[in-house]
N, CA, C and O of each residue as an XYZ file, in Angstrom:
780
protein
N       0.836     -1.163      0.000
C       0.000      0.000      0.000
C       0.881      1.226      0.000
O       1.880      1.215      0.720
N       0.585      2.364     -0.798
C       0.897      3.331     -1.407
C       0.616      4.304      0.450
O      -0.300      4.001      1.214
N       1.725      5.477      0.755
C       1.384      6.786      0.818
C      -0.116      6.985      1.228
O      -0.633      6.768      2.323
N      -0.854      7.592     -0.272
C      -2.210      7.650     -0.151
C      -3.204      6.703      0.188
O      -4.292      7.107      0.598
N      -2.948      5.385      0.058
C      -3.621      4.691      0.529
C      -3.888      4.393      2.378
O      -4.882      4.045      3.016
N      -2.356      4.757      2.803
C      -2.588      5.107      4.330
C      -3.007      6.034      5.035
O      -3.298      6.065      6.231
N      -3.038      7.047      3.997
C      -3.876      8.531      4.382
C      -5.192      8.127      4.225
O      -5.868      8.733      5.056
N      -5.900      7.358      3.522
C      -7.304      7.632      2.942
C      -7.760      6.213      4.599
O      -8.710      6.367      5.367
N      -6.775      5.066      4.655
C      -6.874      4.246      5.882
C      -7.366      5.549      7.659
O      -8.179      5.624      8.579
N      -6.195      6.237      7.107
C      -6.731      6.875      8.666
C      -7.801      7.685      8.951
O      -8.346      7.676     10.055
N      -8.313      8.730      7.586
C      -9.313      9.379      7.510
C     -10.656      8.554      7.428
O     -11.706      8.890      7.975
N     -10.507      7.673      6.832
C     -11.995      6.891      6.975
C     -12.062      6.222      8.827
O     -13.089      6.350      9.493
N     -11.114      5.718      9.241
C     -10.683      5.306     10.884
C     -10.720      6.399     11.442
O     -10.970      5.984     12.574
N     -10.654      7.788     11.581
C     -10.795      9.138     12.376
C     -12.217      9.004     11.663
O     -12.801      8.187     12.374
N     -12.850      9.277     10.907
C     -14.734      9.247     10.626
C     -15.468      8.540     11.437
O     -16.257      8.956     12.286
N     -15.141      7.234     11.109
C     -15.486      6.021     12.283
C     -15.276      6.178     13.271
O     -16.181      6.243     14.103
N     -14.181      6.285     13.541
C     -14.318      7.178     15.390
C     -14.809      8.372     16.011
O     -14.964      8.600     17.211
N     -15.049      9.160     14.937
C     -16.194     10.451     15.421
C     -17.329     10.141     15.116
O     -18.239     10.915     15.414
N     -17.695      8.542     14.221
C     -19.252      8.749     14.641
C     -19.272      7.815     15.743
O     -19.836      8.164     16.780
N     -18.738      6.687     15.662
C     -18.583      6.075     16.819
C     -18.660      7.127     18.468
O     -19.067      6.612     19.510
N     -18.392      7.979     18.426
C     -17.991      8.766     19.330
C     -19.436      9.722     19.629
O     -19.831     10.047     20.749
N     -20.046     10.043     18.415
C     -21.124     10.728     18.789
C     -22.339     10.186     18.883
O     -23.239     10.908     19.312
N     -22.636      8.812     18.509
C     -23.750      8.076     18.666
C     -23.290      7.543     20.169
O     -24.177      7.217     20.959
N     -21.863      7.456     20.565
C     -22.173      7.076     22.415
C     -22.430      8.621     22.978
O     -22.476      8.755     24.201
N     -22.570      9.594     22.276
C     -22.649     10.779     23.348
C     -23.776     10.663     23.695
O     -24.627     10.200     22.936
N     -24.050     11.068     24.956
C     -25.478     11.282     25.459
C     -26.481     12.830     24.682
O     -26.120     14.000     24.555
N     -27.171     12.470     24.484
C     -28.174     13.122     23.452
C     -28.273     14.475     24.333
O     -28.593     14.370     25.517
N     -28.072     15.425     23.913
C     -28.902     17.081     24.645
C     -30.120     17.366     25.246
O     -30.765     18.210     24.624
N     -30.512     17.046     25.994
C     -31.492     17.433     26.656
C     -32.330     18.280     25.632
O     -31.600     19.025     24.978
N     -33.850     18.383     25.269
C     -34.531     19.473     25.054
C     -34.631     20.568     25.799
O     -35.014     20.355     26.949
N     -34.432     21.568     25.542
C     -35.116     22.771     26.473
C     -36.069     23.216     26.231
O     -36.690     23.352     25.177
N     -36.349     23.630     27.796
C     -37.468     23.849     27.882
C     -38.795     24.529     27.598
O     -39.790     24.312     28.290
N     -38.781     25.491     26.395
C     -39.518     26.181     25.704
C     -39.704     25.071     23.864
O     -40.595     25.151     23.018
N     -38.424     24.153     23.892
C     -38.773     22.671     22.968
C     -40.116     21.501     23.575
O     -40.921     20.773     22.993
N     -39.782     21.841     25.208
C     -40.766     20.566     25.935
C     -42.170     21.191     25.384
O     -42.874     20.805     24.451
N     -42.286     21.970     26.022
C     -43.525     23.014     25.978
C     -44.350     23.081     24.834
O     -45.578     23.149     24.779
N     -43.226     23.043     23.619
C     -43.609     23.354     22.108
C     -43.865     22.118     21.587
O     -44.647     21.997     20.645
N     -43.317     21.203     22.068
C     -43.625     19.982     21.839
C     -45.177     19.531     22.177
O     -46.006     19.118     21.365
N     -45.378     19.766     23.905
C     -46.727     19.588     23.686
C     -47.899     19.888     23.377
O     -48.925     19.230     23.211
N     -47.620     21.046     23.311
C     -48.382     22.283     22.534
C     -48.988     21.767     21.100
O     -50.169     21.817     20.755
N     -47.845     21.244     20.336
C     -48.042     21.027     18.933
C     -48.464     19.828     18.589
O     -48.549     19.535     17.396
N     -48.831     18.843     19.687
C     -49.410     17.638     19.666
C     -50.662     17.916     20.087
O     -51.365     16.963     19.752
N     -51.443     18.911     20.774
C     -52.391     19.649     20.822
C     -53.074     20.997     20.281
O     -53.908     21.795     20.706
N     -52.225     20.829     19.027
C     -52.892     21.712     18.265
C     -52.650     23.116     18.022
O     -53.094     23.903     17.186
N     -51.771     23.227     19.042
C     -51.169     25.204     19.556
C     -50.052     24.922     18.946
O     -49.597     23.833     18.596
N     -49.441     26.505     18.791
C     -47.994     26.960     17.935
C     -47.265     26.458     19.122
O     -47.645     26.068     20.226
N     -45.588     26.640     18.314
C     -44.504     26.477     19.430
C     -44.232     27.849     19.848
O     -44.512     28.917     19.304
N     -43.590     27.565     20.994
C     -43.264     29.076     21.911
C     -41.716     28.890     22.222
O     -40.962     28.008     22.634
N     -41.654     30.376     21.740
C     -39.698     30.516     22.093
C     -39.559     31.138     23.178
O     -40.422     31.967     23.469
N     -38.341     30.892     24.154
C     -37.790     31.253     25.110
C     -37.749     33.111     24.679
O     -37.385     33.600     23.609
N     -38.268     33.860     25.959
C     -38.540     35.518     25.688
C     -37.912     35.788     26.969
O     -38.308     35.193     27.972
N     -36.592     36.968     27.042
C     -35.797     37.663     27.630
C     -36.924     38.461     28.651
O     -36.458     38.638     29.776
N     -37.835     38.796     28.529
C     -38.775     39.593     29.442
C     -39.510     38.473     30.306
O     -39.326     38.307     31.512
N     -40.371     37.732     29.503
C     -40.965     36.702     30.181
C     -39.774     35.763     31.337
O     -40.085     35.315     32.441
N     -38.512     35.675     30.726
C     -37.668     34.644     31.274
C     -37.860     35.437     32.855
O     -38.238     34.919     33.907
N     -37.411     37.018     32.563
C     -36.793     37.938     33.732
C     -38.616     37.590     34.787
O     -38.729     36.839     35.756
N     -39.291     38.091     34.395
C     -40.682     38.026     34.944
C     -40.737     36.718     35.856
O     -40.801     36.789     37.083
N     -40.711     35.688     35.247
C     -40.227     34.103     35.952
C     -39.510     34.075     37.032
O     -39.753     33.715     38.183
N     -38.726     34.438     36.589
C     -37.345     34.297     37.307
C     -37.379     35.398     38.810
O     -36.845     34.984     39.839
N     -38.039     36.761     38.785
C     -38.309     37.475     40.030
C     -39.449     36.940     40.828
O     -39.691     37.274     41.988
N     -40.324     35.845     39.923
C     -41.288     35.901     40.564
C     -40.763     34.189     41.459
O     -41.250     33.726     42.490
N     -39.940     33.757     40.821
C     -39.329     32.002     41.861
C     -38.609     32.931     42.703
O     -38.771     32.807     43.917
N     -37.806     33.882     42.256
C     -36.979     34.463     43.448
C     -37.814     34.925     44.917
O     -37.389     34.687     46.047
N     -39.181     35.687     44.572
C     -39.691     35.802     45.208
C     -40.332     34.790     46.219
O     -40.255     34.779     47.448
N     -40.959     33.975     45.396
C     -40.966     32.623     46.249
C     -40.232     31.702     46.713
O     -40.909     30.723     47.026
N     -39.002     31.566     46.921
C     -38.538     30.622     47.227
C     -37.982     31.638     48.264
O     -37.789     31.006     49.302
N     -37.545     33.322     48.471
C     -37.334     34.214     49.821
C     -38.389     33.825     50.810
O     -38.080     33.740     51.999
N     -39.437     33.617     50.467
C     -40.431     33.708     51.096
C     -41.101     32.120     51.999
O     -41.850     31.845     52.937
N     -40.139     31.331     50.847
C     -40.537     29.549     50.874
C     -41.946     29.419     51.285
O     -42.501     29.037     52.315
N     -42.490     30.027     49.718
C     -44.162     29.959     49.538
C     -44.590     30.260     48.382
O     -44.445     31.356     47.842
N     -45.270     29.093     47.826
C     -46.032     28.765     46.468
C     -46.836     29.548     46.976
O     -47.327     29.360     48.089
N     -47.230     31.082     45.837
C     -48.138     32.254     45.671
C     -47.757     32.673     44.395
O     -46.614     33.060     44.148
N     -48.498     32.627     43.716
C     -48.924     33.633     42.534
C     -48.924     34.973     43.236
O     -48.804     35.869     42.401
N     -49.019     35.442     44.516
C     -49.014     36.909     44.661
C     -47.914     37.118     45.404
O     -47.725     38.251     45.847
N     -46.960     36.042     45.687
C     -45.517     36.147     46.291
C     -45.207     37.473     45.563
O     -45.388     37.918     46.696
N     -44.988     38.290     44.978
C     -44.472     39.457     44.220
C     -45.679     40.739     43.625
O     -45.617     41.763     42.945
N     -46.536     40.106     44.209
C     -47.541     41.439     43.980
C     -48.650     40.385     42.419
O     -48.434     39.318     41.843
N     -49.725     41.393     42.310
C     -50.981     40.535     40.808
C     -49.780     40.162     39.777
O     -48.690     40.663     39.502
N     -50.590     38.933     39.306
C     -50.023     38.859     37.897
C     -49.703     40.001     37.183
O     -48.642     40.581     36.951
N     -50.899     40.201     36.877
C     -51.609     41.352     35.874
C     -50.532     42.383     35.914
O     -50.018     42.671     34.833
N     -50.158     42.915     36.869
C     -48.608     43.617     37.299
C     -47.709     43.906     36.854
O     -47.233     44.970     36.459
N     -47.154     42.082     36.929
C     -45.986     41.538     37.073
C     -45.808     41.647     35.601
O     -44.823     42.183     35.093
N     -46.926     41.049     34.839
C     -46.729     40.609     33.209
C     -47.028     42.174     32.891
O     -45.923     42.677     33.095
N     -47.632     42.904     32.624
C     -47.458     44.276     32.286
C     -46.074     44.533     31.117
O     -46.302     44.905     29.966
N     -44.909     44.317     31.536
C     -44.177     44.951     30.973
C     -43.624     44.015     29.598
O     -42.625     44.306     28.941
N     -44.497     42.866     29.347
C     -44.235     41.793     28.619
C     -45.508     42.167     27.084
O     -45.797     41.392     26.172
N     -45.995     43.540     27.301
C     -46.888     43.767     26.321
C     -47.527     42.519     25.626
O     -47.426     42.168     24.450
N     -48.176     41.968     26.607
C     -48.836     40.524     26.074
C     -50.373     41.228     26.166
O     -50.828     42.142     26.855
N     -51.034     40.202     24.961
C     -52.485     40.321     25.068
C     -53.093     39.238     25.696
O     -54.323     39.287     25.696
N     -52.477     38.079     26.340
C     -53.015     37.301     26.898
C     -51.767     36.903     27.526
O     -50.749     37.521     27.216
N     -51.710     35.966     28.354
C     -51.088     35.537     29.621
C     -51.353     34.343     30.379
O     -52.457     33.807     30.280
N     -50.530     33.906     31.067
C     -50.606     32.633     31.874
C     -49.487     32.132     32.847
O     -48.475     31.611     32.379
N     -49.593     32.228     33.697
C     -48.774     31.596     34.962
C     -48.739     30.310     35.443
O     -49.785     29.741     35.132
N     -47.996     29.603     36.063
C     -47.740     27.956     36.048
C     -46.650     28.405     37.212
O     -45.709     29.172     37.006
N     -46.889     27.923     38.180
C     -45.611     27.623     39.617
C     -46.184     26.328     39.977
O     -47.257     25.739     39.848
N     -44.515     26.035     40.702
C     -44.852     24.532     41.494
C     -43.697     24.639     42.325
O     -43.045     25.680     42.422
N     -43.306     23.072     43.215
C     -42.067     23.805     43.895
C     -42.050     22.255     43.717
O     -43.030     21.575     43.410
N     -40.678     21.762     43.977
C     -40.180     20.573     44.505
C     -39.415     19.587     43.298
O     -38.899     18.532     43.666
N     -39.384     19.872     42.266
C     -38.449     18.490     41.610
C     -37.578     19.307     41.311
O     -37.997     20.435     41.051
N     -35.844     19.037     41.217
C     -35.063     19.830     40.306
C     -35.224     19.784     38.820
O     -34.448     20.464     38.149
N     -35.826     19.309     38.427
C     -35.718     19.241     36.806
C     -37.006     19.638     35.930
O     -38.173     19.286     36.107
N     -36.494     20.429     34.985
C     -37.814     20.911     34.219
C     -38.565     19.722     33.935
O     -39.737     20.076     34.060
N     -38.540     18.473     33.613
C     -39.266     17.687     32.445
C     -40.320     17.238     33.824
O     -41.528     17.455     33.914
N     -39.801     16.842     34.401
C     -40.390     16.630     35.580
C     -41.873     17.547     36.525
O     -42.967     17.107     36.878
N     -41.337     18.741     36.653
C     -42.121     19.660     36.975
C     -43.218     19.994     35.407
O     -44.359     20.363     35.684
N     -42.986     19.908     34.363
C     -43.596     19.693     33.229
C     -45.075     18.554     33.369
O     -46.279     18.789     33.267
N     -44.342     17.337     33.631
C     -45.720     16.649     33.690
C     -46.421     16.973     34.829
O     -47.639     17.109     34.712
N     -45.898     17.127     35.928
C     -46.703     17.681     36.992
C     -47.831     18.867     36.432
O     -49.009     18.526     36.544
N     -47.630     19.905     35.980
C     -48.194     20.529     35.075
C     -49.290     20.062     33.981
O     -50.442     20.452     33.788
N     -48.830     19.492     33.606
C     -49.643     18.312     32.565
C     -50.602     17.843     33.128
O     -51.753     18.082     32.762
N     -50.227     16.889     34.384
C     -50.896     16.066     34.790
C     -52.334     17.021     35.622
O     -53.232     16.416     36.209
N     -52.295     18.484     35.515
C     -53.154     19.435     36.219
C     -54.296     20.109     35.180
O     -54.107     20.437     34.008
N     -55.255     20.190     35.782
C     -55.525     20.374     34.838
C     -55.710     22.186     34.448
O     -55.463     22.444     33.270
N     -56.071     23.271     35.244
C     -55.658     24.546     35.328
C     -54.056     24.608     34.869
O     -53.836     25.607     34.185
N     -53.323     24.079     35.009
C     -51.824     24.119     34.706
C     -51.199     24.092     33.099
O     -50.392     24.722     32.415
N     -52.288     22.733     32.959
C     -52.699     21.922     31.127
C     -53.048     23.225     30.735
O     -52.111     23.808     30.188
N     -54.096     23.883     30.833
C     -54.620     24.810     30.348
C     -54.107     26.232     29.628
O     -54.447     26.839     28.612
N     -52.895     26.495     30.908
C     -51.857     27.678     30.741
C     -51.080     27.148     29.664
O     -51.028     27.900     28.690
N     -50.370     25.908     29.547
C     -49.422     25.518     28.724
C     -50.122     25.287     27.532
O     -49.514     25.117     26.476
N     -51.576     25.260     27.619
C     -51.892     25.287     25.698
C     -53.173     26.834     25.608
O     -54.315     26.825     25.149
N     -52.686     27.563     26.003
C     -52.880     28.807     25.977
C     -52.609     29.414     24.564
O     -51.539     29.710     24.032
N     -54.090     29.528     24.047
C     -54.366     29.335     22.632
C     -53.724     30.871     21.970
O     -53.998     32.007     22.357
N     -52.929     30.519     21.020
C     -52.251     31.554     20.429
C     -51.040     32.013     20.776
O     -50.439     32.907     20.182
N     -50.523     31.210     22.070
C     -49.321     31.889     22.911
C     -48.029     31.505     22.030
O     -47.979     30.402     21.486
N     -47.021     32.409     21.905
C     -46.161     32.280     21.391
C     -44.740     32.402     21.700
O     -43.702     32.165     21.084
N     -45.105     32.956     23.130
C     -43.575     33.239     23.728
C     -43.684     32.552     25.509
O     -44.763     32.252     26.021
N     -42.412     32.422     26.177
C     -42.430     31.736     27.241
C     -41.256     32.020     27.982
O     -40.176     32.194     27.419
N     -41.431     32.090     29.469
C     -40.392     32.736     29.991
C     -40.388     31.511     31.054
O     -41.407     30.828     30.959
N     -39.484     31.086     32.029
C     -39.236     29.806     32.432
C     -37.803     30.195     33.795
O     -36.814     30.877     33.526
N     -37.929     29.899     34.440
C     -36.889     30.134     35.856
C     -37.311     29.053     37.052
O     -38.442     28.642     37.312
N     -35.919     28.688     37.766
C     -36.490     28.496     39.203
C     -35.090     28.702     39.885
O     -33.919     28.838     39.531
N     -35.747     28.661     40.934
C     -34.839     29.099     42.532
C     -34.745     28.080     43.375
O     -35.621     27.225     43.250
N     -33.875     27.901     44.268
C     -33.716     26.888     45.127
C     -34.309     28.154     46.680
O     -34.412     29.373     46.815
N     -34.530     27.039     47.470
C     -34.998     28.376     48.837
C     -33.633     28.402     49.513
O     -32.678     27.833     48.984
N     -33.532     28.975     50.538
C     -32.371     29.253     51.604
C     -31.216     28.059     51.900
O     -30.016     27.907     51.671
N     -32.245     27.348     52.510
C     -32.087     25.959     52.860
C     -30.690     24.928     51.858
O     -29.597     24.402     52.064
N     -31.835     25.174     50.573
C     -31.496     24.727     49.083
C     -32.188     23.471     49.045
O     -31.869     22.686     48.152
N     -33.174     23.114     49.947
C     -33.998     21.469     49.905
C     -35.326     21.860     49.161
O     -36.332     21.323     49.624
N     -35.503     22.680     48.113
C     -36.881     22.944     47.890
C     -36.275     23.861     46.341
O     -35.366     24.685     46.230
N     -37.155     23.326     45.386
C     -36.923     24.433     44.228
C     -38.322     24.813     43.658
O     -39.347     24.154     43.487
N     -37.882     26.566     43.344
C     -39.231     26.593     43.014
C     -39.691     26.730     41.624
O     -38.564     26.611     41.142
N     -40.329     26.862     40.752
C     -40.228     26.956     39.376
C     -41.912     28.470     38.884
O     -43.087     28.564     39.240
N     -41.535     28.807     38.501
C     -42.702     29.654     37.527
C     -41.749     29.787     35.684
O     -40.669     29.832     35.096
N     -43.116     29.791     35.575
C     -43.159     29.895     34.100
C     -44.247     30.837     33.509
O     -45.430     30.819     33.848
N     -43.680     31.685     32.557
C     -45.200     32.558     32.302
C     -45.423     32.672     30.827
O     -44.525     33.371     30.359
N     -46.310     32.242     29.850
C     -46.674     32.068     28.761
C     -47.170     33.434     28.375
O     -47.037     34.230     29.304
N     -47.706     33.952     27.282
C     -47.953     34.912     26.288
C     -47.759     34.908     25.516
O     -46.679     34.466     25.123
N     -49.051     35.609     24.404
C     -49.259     35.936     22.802
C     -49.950     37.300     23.045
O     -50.340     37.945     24.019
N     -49.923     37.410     21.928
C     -50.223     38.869     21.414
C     -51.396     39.504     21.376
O     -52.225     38.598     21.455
N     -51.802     40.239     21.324
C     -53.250     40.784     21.560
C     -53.482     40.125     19.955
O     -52.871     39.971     18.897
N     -55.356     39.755     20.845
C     -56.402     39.301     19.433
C     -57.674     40.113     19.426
O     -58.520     39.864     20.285
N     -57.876     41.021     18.572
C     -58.877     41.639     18.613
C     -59.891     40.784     18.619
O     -59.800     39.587     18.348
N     -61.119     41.513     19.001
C     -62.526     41.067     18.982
C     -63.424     41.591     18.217
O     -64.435     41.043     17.779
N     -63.066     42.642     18.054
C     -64.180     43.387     17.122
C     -63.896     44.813     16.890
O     -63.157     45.167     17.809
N     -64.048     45.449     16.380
C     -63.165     46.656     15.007
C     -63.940     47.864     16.232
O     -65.024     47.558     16.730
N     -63.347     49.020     16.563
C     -63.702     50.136     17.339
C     -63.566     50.130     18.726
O     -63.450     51.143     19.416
N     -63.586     48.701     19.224
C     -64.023     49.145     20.784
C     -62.521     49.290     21.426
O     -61.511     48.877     20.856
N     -62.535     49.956     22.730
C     -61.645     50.310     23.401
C     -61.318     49.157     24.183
O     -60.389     49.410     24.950
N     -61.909     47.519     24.303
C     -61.647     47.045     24.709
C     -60.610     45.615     24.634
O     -60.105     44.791     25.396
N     -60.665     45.868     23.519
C     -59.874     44.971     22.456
C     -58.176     45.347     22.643
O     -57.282     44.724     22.071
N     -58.010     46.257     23.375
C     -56.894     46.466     23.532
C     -56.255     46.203     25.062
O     -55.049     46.385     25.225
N     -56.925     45.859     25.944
C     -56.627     45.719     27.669
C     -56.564     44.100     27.167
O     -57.161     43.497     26.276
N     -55.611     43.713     28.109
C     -55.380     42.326     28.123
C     -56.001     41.231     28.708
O     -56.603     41.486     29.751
N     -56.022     39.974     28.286
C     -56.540     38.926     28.778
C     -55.915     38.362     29.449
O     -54.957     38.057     28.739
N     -55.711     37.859     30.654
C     -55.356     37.284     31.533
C     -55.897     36.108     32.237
O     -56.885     36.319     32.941
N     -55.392     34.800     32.173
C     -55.585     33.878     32.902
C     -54.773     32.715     33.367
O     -54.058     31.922     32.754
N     -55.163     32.870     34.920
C     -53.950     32.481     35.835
C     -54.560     31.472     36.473
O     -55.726     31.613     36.844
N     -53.966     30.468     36.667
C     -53.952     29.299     37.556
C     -54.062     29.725     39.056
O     -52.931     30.026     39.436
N     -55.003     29.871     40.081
C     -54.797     30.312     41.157
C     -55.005     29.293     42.059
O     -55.046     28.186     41.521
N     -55.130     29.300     43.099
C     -55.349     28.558     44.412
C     -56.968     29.014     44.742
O     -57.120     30.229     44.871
N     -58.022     28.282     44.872
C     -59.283     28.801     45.516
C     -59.552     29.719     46.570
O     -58.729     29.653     47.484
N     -59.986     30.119     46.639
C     -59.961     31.099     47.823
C     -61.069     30.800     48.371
O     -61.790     29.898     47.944
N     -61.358     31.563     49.444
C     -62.326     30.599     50.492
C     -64.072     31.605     50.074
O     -64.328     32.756     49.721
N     -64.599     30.803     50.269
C     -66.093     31.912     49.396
C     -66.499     32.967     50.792
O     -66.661     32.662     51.973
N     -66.572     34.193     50.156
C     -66.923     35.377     50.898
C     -68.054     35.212     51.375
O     -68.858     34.609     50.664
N     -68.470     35.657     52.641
C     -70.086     35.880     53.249
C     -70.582     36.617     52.771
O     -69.851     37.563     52.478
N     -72.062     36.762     52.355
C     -72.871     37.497     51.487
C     -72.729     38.393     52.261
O     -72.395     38.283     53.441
N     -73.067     39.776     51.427
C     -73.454     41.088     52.173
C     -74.849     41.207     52.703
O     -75.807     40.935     51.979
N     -75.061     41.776     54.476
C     -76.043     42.114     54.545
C     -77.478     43.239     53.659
O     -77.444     44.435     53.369
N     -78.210     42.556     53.526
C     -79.189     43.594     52.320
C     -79.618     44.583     53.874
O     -79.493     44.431     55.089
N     -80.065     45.421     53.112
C     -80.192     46.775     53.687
C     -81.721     46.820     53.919
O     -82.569     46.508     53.084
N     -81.906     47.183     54.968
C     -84.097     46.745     55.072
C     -84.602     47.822     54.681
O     -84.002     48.863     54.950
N     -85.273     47.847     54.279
C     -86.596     49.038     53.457
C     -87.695     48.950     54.533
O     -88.341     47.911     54.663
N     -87.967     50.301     55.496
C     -88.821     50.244     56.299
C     -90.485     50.405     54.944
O     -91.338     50.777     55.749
N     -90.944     50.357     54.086
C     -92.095     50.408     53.825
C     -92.482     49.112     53.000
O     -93.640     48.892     52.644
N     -91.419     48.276     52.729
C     -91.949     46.663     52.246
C     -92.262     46.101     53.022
O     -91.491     46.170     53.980
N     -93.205     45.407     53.181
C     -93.603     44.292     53.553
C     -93.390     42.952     53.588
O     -93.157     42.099     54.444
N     -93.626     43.049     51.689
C     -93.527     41.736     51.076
C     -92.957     42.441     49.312
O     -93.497     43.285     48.597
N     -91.852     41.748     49.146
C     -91.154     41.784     47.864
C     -91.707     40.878     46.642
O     -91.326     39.712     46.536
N     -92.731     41.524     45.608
C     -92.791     40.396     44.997
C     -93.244     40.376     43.463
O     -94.386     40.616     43.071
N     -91.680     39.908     42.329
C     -91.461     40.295     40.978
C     -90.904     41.495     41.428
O     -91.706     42.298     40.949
N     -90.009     42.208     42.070
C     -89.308     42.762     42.298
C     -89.661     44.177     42.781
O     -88.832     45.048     43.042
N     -91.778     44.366     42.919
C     -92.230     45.202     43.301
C     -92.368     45.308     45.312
O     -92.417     44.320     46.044
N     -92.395     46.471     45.683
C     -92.315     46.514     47.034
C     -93.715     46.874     47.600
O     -94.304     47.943     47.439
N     -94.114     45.852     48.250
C     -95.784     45.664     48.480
C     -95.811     46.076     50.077
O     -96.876     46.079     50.696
């Protein structure tokens, strides 16, 4: 064998060993605005890219919770607020606390169904994604906040432009009715006349 023939021996043996080499590499993780888009698009919604505002929004609002070591949507003051500066026409919030790993805290999400809801948040196109560990560091917390763009409703009104908002909250406990106020000359209320 020729010279060239031992050159063309090692270059095909260096090929083979870089694929050899990259089929044992362990595969890249998706990230997490890929997870998202992924399930999104098996349900019918666009994919959503990772957004520098939304990320920051996320990210103050785990900071906030995990200072506080307390799952709240109002750990940092209203949504409505918080997302403000993300010029979204619609919106959606998603916190949880406890697994280190996105894919994980993902199906948890999934598996919810207010949670499901935020993550196929019809029209959303952008996604911001953070978490925090608390003090301790035995607890992580995660928010994520979805948004798309304003969708009009109908041509003139002034309302088509204030945003839609909907957030995954915690129930709150039902308020006691207000006392009604007595009308000294009814008697008897009835069809809404005062007899």
């Amino acid at each position: 064998m020729g010279a060239g023939g031992t050159m063309m021996h090692r270059m095909v043996g260096s090929l083979i060993t870089g694929l050899l080499l990259l089929t044992a590499a362990p595969a890249k993780a998706d990230s997490p605005a890929e997870l998202i888009s992924s399930f999104r698009l098996k349900h019918g919604e666009v994919r959503v890219v990772r957004d520098s505002t939304l990320d920051r929004i996320a990210m103050d609002q785990a900071r906030a919770m995990a200072a506080k070591d307390d799952l709240s949507h109002d750990a940092l003051g209203p949504f409505n607020r918080r997302v403000a500066p993300a010029g979204a026409g619609r919106a959606a919030e998603n916190i949880a606390y406890g697994y280190d790993n996105f894919e994980k805290t993902l199906g948890q999400w999934i598996d919810s169904s207010g949670h499901r809801k935020n993550l196929l948040l019809h029209n959303a196109s952008r996604v911001g994604i953070a978490s925090v560990k608390n003090a301790s560091g035995k607890r992580t917390y995660w928010a994520m906040v979805i948004a798309g763009d304003y969708e009009p409703k109908g041509k003139g009104k002034k309302k088509d432009q204030e945003p839609l908002v909907a957030v995954k909250r915690d129930a709150l406990p039902a308020s006691k009715p207000k006392p009604q106020a007595k009308t000294s000359s009814c008697h008897v209320k009835l069809l809404g006349l005062c007899i």
